[in-house]
C-alpha positions as CSV (number, residue, x, y, z in Angstrom):
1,X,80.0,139.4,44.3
2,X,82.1,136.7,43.4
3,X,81.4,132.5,45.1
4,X,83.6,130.2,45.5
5,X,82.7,126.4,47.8
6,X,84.8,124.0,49.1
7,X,83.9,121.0,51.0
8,X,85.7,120.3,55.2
9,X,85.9,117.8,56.6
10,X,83.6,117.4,60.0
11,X,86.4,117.4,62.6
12,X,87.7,121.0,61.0
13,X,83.9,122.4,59.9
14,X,83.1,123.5,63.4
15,X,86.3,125.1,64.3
16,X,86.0,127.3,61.0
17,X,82.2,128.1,61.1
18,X,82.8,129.5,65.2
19,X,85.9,131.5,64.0
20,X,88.3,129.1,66.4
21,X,90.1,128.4,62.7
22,X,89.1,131.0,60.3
23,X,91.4,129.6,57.3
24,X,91.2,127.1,54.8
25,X,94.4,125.3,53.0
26,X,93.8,123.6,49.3
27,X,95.8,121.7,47.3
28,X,96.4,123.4,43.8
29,X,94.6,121.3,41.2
30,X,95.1,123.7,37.9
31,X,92.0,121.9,35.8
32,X,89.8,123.3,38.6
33,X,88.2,127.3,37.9
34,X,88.2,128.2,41.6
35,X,92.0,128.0,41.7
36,X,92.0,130.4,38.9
37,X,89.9,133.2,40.8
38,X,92.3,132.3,44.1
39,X,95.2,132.6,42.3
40,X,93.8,136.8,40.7
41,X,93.7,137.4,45.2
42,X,97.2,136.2,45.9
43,X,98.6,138.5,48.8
44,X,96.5,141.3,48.6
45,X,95.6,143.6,50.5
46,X,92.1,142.9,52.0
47,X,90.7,146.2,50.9
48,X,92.3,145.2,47.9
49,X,89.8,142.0,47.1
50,X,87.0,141.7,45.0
51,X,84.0,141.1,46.9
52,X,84.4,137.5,47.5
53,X,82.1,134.7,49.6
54,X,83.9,131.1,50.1
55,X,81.3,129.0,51.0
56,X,82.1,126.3,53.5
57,X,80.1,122.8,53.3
58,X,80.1,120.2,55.9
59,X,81.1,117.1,54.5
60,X,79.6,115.2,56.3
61,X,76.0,116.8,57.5
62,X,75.7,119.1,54.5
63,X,75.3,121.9,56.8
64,X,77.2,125.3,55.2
65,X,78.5,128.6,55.8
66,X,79.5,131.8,54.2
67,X,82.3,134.5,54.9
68,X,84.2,137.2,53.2
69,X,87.4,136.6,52.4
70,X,90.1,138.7,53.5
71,X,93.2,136.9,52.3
72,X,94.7,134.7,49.6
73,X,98.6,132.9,49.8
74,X,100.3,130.5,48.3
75,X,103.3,128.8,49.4
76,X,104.2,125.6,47.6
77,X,101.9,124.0,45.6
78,X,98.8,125.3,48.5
79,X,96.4,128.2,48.5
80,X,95.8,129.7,52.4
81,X,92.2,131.2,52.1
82,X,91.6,133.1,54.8
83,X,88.2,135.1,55.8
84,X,86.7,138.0,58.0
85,X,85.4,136.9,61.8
86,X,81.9,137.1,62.4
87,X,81.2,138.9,65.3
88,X,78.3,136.8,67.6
């Protein structure tokens, strides 16, 4: 299974790790690998994915979390990762 980690900022983090937000938008940087994996998902179909976690670190605390990703856009220059609920 394939990893990727960004870093959010603390006033997003806790909307994304309860599901309130279950997305992520990123800036294209093209010297950066994990664009490169990103950009091999675009608009697929989820069953349609390779097996992939994005791991999502806290900024601030540290603190992280992991989900499957589900769906990869791109729309001008920024990369919409979105992933699968979890279901308390």
């Amino acid at each position: 299974m394939k990893h990727i980690k960004f870093k959010s900022d603390d006033k997003y983090y806790h909307v994304e790790y309860y599901g309130d937000k279950n997305n992520t938008v990123r800036r294209l940087e093209r010297s950066d690998e994990r664009f490169e994996l990103l950009n091999s998902m675009i608009d697929r179909d989820s069953d349609k994915i390779e097996d992939c976690i994005i791991e999502i670190e806290n900024s601030s605390s540290g603190e992280t979390f992991c989900r499957v990703i589900r769906n990869v856009s791109y729309w001008d220059g920024l990369f919409i990762i979105t992933w699968h609920e979890v279901v308390y």
